[in-house]
Residue, then its C-alpha position, 0 to 999 in steps of 0.5 A: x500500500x505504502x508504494x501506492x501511496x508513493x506512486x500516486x504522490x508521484x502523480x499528483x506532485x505534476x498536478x501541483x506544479x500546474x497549481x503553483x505555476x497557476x498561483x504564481x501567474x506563470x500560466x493564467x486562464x486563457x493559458x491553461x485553455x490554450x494548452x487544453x487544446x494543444x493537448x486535446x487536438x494533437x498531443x493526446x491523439x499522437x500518443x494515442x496513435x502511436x502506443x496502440x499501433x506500437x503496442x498491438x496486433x490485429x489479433x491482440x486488439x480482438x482479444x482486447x474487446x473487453x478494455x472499453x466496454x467494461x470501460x463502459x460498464x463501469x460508467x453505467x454503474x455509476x451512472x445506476x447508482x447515481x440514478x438510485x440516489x438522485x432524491x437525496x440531492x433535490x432529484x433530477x430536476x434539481x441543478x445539484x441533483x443534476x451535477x451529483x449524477x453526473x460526477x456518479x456516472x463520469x470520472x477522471x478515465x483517462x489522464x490521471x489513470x495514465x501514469x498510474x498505468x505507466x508505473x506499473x505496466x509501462x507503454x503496454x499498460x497505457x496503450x491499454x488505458x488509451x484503448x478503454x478510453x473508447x467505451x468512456x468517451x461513448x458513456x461521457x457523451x450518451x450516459x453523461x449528457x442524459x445525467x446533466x439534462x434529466x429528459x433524454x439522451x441526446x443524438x447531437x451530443x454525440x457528435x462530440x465523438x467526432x473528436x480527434x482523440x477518437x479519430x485517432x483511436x479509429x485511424x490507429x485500429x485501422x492503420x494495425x488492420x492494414x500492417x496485419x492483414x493487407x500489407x503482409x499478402x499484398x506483399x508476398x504477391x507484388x514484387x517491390x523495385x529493390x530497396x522500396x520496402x524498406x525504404x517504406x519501412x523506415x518512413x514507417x518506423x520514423x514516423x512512429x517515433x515522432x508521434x511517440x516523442x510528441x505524445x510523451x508530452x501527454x501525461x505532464x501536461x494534463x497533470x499540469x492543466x488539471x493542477x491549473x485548473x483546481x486551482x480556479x476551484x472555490x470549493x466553499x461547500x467541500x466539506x458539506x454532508x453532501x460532498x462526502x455522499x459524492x465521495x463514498x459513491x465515487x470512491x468506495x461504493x462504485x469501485x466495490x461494485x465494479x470490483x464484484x463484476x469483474x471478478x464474477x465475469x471471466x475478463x483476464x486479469x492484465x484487462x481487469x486490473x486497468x479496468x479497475x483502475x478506470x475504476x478507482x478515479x475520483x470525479x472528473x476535473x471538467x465537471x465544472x466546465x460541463x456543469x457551465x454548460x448544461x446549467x447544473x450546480x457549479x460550485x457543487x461540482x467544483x467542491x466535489x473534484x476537490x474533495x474526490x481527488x483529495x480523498x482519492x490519495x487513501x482511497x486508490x491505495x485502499x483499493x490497489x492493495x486489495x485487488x492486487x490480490x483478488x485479480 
């Protein structure tokens, strides 16, 4: 538990380093925004691109099908138990209700699971992560939106699939289709002029290595927005009876349930470990810019990520402890 705790500390050091940079005024609002999208548009799906093309296999990714749908189920859960809940924090027509369901159905899936990944299962431990991240962005844009608008999912929504992190993920699984089922029977009947297949080879090999050295950015960079971010937080409601609610269905109640299904169901053990760490994640840190959005509690939101991810620093060595040994 004692190397959970050191790792996680590890994690949340570069989160408060984009707070101080934050508090200093090294990087301001409009700053932080810009880096978002610098992150979002092109660092991130490089990174994506290049660790499922590096790290799978055609054959490998049809064993791996499980990553974002449990991915997937692990935000229904959320989103059940929020749904069950909802009437203690004024129903679903209430804005706090509203904003409680949603933080219940949607966590911090991808950025802050990545290092954790990383330290334990190095690049093949994040190419997994960035897989699951399918079945999220899917719950995020269906599950989610319906917990933040109360009336009925909606289509248009949906559209925010068509995002570059998903665009990368579909141009990579289909960049691993053709390197493992065209190219190799394309190969063997068509004879290249001398030196052209590892001519392309090589361009291939380069431009690998570019995406994963500007991917690389990833990681420390949205630790450094996240940081940035809380510290725009004016939590004056964190320690309120109701945050705590967020909390225990954030970090205790879902884990505990995602944690029984993924035992009782036959999923591998190297895929239910990332699962669980999914898990494990306290509330999305851009709950606050979506509760903006959809007219929900802000400042509800905004005490709940800093409670979930204060709290977050007992609770995911808590539970890592445990499911090291049942998966």
């Amino acid at each position: 538990m004692t190397a959970v705790f050191l790792r996680l500390c590890a994690v949340f050091l570069m989160i408060v380093l984009g707070w101080t940079a934050r508090k200093r005024l090294v990087i301001d609002s409009a700053a932080t925004a810009k880096m978002a999208r610098l992150l979002i548009n092109f660092i991130y799906p490089a990174l994506i691109f290049s660790t499922i093309v590096t790290n799978f296999t055609l054959s490998s990714l049809r064993e791996k099908w499980l990553l974002p749908v449990g991915a997937f189920m692990i935000m229904a859960t959320g989103f059940i138990i929020g749904w069950l809940c909802i009437s203690l924090y004024g129903g679903r027509s209430s804005p706090q209700g509203r904003a409680f369901h949603f933080q219940s159905t949607i966590n911090n899936y991808s950025f802050l699971v990545m290092p954790l990944a990383y330290f334990y299962w190095g690049e093949i431990g994040l190419a997994k992560v960035v897989l699951s991240t399918l079945g999220s962005e899917v719950a995020m844009w269906s599950l989610g939106v319906f917990s933040l608008n109360q009336t009925r999912l909606s289509l248009g929504s949906l559209r925010q699939l068509n995002s570059p992190p998903i665009i990368a993920i579909v141009v990579a699984l289909a960049a691993v289709t053709v390197r493992d089922a065209i190219i190799p029977p394309l190969s063997s009947s068509i004879s290249f002029i001398d030196g052209g297949q590892e001519l392309l080879l090589s361009l291939w090999e380069a431009l690998l290595e570019a995406f994963s050295m500007f991917g690389a950015a990833t990681i420390p960079l949205a630790m450094i927005i996240a940081g940035s971010r809380i510290a725009d937080l004016r939590p004056s409601q964190m320690f309120h009876w109701r945050q705590w609610g967020v909390a225990f269905v954030r970090l205790l109640l879902v884990p505990a349930i995602a944690l029984f299904w993924i035992v009782w169901l036959p999923i591998p053990g190297n895929i239910a470990m990332i699962l669980f760490l999914v898990a494990v994640m306290p509330s999305a840190v851009n709950t606050v810019a979506v509760s903006e959005i959809f007219k929900a509690d802000v400042e509800f939101a905004s005490a709940s990520v800093m409670l979930t991810h204060i709290c977050c620093l007992l609770t995911i060595p808590f539970w890592l402890s445990i499911v090291l040994d049942v998966v």
